[in-house]
PyMOL Python script that loads the backbone (N, CA, C, O; Angstrom):
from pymol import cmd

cmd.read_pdbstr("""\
ATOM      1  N   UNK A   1       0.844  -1.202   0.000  1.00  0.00           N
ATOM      2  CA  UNK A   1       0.000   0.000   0.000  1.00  0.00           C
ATOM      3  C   UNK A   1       0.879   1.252   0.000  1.00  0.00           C
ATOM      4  O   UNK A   1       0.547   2.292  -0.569  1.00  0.00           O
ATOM      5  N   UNK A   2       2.186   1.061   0.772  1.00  0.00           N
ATOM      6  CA  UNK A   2       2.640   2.531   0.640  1.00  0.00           C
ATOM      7  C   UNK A   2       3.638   2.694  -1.057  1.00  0.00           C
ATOM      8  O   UNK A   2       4.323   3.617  -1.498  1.00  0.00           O
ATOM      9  N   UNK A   3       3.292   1.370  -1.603  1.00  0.00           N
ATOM     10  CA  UNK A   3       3.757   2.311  -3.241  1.00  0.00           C
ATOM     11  C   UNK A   3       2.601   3.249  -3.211  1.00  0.00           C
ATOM     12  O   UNK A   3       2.795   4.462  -3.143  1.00  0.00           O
ATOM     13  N   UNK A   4       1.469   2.763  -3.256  1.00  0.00           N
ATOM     14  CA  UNK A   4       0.516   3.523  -3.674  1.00  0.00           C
ATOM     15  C   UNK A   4       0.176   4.733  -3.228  1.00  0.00           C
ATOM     16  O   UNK A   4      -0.533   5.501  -3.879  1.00  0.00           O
ATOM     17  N   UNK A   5       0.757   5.046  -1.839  1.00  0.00           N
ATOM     18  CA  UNK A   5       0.659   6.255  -1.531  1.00  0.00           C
ATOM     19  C   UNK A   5       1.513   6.936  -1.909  1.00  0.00           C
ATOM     20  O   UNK A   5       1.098   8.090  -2.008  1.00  0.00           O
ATOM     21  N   UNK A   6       2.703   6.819  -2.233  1.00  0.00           N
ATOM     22  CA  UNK A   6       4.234   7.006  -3.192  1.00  0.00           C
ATOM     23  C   UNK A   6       3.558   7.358  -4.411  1.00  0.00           C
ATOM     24  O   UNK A   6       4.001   8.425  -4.836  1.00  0.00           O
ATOM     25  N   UNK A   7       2.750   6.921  -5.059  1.00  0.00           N
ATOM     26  CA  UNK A   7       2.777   7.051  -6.533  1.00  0.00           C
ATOM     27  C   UNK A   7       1.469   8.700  -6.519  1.00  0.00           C
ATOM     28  O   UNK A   7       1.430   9.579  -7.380  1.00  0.00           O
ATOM     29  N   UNK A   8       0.233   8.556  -4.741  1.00  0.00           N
ATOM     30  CA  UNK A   8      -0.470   9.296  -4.874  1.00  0.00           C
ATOM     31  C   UNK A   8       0.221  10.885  -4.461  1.00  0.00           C
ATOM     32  O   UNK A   8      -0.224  11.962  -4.860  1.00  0.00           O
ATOM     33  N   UNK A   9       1.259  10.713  -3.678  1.00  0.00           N
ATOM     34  CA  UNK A   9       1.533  11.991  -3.332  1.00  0.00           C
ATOM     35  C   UNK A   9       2.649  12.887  -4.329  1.00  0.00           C
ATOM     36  O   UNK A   9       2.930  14.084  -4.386  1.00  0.00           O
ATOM     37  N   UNK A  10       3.207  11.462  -5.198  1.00  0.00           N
ATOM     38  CA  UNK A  10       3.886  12.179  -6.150  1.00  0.00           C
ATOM     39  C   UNK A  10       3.187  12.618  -7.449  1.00  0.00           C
ATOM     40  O   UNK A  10       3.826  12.919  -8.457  1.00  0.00           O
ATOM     41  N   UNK A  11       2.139  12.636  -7.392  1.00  0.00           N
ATOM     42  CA  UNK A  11       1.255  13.039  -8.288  1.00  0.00           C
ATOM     43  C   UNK A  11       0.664  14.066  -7.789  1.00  0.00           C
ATOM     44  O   UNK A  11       0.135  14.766  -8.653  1.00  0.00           O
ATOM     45  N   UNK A  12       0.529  14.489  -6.558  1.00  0.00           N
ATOM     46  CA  UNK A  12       0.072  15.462  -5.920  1.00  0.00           C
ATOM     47  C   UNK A  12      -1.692  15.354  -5.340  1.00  0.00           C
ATOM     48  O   UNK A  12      -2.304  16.250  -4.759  1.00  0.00           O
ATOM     49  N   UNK A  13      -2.281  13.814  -5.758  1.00  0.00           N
ATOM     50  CA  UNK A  13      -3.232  14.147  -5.513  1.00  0.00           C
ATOM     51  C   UNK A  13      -3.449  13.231  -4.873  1.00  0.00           C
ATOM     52  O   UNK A  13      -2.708  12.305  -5.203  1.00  0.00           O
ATOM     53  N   UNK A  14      -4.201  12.948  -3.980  1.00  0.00           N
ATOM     54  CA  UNK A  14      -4.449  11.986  -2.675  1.00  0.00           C
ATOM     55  C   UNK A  14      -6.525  11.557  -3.254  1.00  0.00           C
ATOM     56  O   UNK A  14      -7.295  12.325  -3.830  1.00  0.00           O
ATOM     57  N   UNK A  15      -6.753  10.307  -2.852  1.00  0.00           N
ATOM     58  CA  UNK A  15      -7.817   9.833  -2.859  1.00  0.00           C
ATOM     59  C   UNK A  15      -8.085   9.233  -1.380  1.00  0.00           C
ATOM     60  O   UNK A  15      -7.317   8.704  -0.577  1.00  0.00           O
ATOM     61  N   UNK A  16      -9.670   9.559  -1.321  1.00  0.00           N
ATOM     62  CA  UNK A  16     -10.515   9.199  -0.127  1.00  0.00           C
ATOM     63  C   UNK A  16      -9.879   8.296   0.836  1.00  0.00           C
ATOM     64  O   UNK A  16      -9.710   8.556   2.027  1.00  0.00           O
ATOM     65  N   UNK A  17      -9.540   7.217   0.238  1.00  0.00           N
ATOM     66  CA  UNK A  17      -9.118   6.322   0.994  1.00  0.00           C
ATOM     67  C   UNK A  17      -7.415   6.636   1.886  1.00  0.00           C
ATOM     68  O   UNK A  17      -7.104   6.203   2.996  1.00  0.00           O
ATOM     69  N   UNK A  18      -6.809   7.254   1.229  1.00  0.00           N
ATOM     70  CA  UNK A  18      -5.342   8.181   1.832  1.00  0.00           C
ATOM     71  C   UNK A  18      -5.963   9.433   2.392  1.00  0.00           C
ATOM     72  O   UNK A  18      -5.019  10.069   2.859  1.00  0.00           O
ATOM     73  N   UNK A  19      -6.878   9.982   2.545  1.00  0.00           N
ATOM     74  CA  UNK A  19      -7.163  11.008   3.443  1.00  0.00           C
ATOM     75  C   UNK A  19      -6.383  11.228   4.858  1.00  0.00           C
ATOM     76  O   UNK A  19      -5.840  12.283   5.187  1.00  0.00           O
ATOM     77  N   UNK A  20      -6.423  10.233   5.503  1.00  0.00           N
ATOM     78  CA  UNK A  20      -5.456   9.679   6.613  1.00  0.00           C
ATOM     79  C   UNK A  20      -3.663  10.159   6.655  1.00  0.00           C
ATOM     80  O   UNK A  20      -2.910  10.769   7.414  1.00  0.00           O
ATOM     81  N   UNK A  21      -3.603   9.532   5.488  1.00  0.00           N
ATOM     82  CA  UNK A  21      -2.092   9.311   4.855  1.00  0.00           C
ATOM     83  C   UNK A  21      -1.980  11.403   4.533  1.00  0.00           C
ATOM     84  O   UNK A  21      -1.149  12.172   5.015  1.00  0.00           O
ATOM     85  N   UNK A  22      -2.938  11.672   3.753  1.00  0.00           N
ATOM     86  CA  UNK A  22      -2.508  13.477   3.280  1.00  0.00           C
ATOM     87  C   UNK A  22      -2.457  13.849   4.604  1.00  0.00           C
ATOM     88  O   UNK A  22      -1.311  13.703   5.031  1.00  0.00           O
ATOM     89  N   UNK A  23      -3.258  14.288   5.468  1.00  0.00           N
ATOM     90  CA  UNK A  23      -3.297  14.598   6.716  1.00  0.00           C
ATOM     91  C   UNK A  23      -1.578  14.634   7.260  1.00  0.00           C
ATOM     92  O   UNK A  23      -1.079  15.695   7.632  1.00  0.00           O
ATOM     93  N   UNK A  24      -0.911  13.531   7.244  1.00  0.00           N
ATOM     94  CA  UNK A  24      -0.080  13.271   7.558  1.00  0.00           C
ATOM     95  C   UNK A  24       1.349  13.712   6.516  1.00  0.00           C
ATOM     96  O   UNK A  24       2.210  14.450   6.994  1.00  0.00           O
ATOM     97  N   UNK A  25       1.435  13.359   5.565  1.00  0.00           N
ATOM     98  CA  UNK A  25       2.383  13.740   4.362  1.00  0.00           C
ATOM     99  C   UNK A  25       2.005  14.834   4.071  1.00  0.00           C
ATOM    100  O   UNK A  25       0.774  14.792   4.056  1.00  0.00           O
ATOM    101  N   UNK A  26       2.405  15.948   3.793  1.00  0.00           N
ATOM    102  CA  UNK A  26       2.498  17.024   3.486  1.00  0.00           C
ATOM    103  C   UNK A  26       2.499  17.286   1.606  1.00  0.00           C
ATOM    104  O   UNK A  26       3.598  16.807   1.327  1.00  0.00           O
ATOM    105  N   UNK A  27       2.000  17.673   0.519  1.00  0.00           N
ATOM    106  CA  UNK A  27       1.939  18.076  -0.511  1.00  0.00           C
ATOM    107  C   UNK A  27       3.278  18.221  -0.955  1.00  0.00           C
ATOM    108  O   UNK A  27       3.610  17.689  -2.014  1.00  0.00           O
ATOM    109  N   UNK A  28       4.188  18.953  -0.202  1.00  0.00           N
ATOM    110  CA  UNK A  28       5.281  19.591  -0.808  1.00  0.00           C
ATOM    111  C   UNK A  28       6.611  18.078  -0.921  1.00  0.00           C
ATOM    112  O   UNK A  28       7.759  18.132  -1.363  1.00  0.00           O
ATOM    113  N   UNK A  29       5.734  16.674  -0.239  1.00  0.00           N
ATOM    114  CA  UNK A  29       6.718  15.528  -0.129  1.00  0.00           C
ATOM    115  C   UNK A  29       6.856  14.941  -1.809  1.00  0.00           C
ATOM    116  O   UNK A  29       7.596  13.993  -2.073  1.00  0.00           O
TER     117      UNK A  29
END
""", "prot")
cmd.dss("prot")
cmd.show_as("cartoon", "prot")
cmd.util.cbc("prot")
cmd.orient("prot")
């Protein structure tokens, strides 16, 4: 799961289910 959050924050955009995860990671990662 954390490729997938790897692949969402380097895209800049986070989905429902990483709401949790943005909260936490910052945009600018």
């Amino acid at each position: 799961m954390s490729a997938a959050q790897d692949d969402d924050t380097r895209d800049g955009v986070w989905e429902p289910r990483f709401a949790p995860v943005a909260q936490i990671i910052p945009p600018n990662v």
